[in-house]
N, C-alpha and C positions, 0 to 999 in steps of 0.2 A: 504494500500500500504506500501510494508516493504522494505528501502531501505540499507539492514546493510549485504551487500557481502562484505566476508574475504579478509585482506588487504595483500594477495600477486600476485604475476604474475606481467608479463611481463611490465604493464602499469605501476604500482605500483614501481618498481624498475627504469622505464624511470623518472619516476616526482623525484626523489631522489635524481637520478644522476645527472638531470638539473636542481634543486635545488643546489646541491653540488656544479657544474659549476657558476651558480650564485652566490653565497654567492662569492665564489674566487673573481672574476671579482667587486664584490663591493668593497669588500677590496682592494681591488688595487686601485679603483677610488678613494678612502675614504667616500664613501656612505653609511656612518655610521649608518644612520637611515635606509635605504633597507635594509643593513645587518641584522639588527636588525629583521627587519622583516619576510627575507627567513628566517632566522635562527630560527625564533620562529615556521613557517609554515613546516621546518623539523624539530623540536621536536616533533610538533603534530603527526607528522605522523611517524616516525621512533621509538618513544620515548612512546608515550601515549598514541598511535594506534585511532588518530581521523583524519576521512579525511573530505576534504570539499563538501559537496552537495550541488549543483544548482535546486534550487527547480522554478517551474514556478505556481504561486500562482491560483486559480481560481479565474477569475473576481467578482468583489465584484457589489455592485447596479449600479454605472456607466459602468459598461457591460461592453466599450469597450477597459477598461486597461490593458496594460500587465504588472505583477508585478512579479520578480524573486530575490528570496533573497537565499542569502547562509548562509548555516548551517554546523557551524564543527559539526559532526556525532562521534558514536561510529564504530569501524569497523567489530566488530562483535559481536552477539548476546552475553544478560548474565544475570545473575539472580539480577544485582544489580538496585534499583530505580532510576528511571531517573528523573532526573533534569535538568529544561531549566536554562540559567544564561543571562540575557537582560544587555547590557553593557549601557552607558554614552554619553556624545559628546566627553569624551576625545581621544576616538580613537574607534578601532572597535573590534569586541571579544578577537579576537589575545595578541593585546596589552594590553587591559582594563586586563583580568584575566590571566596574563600571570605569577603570584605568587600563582595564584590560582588553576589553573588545573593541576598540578601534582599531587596535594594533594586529591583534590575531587575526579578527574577521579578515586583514590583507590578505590573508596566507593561507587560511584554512576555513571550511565547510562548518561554521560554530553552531553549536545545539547547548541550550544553556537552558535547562528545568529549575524549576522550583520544583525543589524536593518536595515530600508529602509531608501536608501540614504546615507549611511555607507560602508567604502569596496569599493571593484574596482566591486563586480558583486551582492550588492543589491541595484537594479531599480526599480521603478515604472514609467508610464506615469497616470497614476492618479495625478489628483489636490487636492486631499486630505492632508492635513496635521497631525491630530488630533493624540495625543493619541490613541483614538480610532482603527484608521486607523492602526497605529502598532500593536497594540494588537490582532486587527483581524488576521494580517499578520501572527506575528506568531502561534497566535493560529491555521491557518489554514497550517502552516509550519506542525507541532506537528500533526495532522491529516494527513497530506501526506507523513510522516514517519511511520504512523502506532502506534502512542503512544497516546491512548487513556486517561492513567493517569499519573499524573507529579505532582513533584512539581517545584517553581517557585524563583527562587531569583534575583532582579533588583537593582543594584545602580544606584541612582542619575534621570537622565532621564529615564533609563531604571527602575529604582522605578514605576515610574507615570506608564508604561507600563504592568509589573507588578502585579501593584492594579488594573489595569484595566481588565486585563485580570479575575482576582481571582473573580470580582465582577459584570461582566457581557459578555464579551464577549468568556472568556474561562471558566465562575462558576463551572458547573458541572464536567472539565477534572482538576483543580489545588484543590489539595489535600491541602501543606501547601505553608506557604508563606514567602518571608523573603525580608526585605524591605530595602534597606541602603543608608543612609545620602543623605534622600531622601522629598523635600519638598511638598509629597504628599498632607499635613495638610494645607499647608497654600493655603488664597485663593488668588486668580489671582489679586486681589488689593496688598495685599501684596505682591505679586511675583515681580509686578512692582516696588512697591515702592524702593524694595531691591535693583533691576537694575537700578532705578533712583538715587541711593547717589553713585554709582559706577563714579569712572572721565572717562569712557568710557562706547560706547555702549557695549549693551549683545552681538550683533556679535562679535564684537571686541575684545569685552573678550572672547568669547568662540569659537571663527575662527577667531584666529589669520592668519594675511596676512604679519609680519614682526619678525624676531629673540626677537627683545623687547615686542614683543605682546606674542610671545610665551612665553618667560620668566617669565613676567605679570602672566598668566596662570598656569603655575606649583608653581610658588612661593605664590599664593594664591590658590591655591588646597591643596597642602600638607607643614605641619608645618616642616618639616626638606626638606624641597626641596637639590636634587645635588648640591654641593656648585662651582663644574665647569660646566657650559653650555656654548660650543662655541658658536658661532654665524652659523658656517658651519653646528652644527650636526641640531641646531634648523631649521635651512635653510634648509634643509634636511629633516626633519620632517613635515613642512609645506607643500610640493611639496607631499609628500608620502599621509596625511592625510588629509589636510584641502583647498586643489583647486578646484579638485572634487567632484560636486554636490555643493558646498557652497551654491549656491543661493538657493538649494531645506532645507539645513539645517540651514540657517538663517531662510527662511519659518516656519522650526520647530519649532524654536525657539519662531517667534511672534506669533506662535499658542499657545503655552506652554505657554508664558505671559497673554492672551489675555483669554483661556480656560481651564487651568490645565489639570487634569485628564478628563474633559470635566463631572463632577458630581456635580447636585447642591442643595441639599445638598451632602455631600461627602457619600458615603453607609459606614455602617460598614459591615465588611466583614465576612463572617460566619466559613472562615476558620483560623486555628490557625496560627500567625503570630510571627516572631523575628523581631524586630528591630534594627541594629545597626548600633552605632554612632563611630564619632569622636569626641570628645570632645573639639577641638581645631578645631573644621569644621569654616571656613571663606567664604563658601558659603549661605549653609543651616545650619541656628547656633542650635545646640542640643536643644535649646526650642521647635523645631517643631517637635522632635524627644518625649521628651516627651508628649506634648501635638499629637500625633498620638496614642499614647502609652493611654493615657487617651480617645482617641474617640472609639479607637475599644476593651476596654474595660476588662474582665477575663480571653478571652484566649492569649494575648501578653503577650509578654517579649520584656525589651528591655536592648540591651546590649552596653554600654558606654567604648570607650578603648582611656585611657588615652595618651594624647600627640599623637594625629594623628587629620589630618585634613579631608578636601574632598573625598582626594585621597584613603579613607579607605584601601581599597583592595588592594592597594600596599605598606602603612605606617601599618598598622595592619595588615599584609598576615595571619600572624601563628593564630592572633586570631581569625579572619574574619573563615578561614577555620576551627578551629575548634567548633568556634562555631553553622555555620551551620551542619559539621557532626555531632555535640551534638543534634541539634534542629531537625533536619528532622530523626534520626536515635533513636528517644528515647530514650535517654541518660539526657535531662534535667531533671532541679529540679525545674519545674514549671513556671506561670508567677511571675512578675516582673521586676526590677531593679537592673543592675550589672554593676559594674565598674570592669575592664580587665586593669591591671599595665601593661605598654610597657615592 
């Protein structure tokens, strides 16, 4: 099933203009954070020619769920490889790689989901939580687009996703793999312990419900966090990303503490893999970066960029991008270990 009709007509041009009308209308509220939002939803689509698909998933073993995630698309066919990009909890495709997709979309076929329970339209009524459970999702996303080979790049939660995908439930369709400051390595004892020296819960840290939770959050993701955050924009930001669905996403969360990747032992993965880090990460601290780098063995690389934290992909954009167009485009110089000066 191939879902990539050219992005012009009549329809095409309504969503643009009501976009446009929107963006206005925020700005005049000062809904800083919405703004932010249409505004990034019309560069996809005016700018980088990605529109969003509604896919409605086919029922997995519990038969009678209905599960529908969205997928930014390409909007027309082209001879470039495609790559899926599996985002984080910190927000949902849009936001998470929104330094990222101008740059890639040059190079490669980008398919960019909102994981389940992310987004205003991906739903599940399944009680599933797992890893596992995403990774099916998209893998069966990537099937109902018609894209039977890919490669696969995940930060953070969307890491675990990922690996998961690479090593069992999409093996045969991810070609390579790329994995970022991502605590795949460690196990779910360790996951806890991390969350346990935290002076708050992992919800709490990671769905915020107040401007100083949110703060909390950026200023420990990324080592140069904005040095102004109102109160309004972060207020703002919370209502947009983190009210909706919370309770299925803290759900996520005590799965991810409780199961990881949901592998015991972890597989090593047979496809060739990059790694990269922040070096100043204050979630996932760069020792689990090496030691992944050490589990899976002759065909990683793993790349280290100095003075960036959590937030890789938005503290390190320019490296982040080109180290994957280097890594999936054969242009590197092998496995290893590299350190990238900010």
């Amino acid at each position: 099933m191939n879902m990539k009709p050219p992005l012009h007509g009549a329809s095409t041009l309504l969503a643009l203009l009501s976009l446009s009308l929107l963006l206005l209308r925020l700005l005049l509220r000062l809904r800083l954070a919405a703004f932010r939002d249409a505004a990034l939803s019309l560069h996809l689509l005016a700018r980088l020619r990605l529109r969003p698909v509604h896919l409605r998933l086919p029922a997995g073993r519990d038969g009678a769920a209905t599960t529908t995630l969205r997928v930014w698309c390409p909007s027309s066919p082209s001879s470039k490889p495609p790559l899926l990009l599996l985002h984080g909890f910190g927000g949902d495709s849009k936001w998470t790689w929104a330094r990222n997709l101008p740059r890639l979309s040059r190079h490669f076929h980008v398919y960019a989901p909102d994981l389940v329970f992310f987004g205003a339209s991906s739903r599940s009524s399944s009680p599933l939580r797992s890893v596992a459970f995403q990774a099916r999702c998209a893998a069966d996303a990537m099937r109902l687009l018609g894209v039977p080979r890919y490669d696969v790049a995940g930060i953070s939660y969307g890491g675990f996703v990922a690996y998961r995908m690479a090593a069992a439930e999409a093996r045969d369709a991810v070609g390579r793999v790329v994995v970022m400051t991502s605590g795949v390595a460690a196990t779910p004892g360790e996951m806890r312990e991390m969350a346990a020296r935290e002076d708050r819960t992992v919800e709490e840290a990671l769905l915020p419900k107040t401007a100083e939770g949110l703060r909390f959050l950026v200023r420990r993701s990324m080592h140069r966090p904005p040095p102004w955050m109102p109160d309004f924009v972060l207020d703002d930001f919370i209502q947009l990303m983190c009210v909706d669905q919370r309770k299925e996403r803290a759900e996520l969360l005590q799965e991810l503490l409780k199961n990881g990747a949901g592998f015991d032992p972890l597989p090593v993965l047979t496809q060739e893999t990059l790694i990269i880090w922040g070096d100043k990460d204050r979630v996932f601290p760069v020792d689990l970066g090496y030691r992944l780098q050490r589990h899976l063995g002759g065909k990683t690389r793993l790349e280290i960029v100095k003075d960036a934290g959590h937030a890789l992909q938005l503290e390190g954009a320019d490296h982040v991008n080109k180290f994957i167009k280097s890594f999936l485009l054969d242009e590197r110089i092998g496995p290893g270990v590299a350190v990238a000066q900010k």
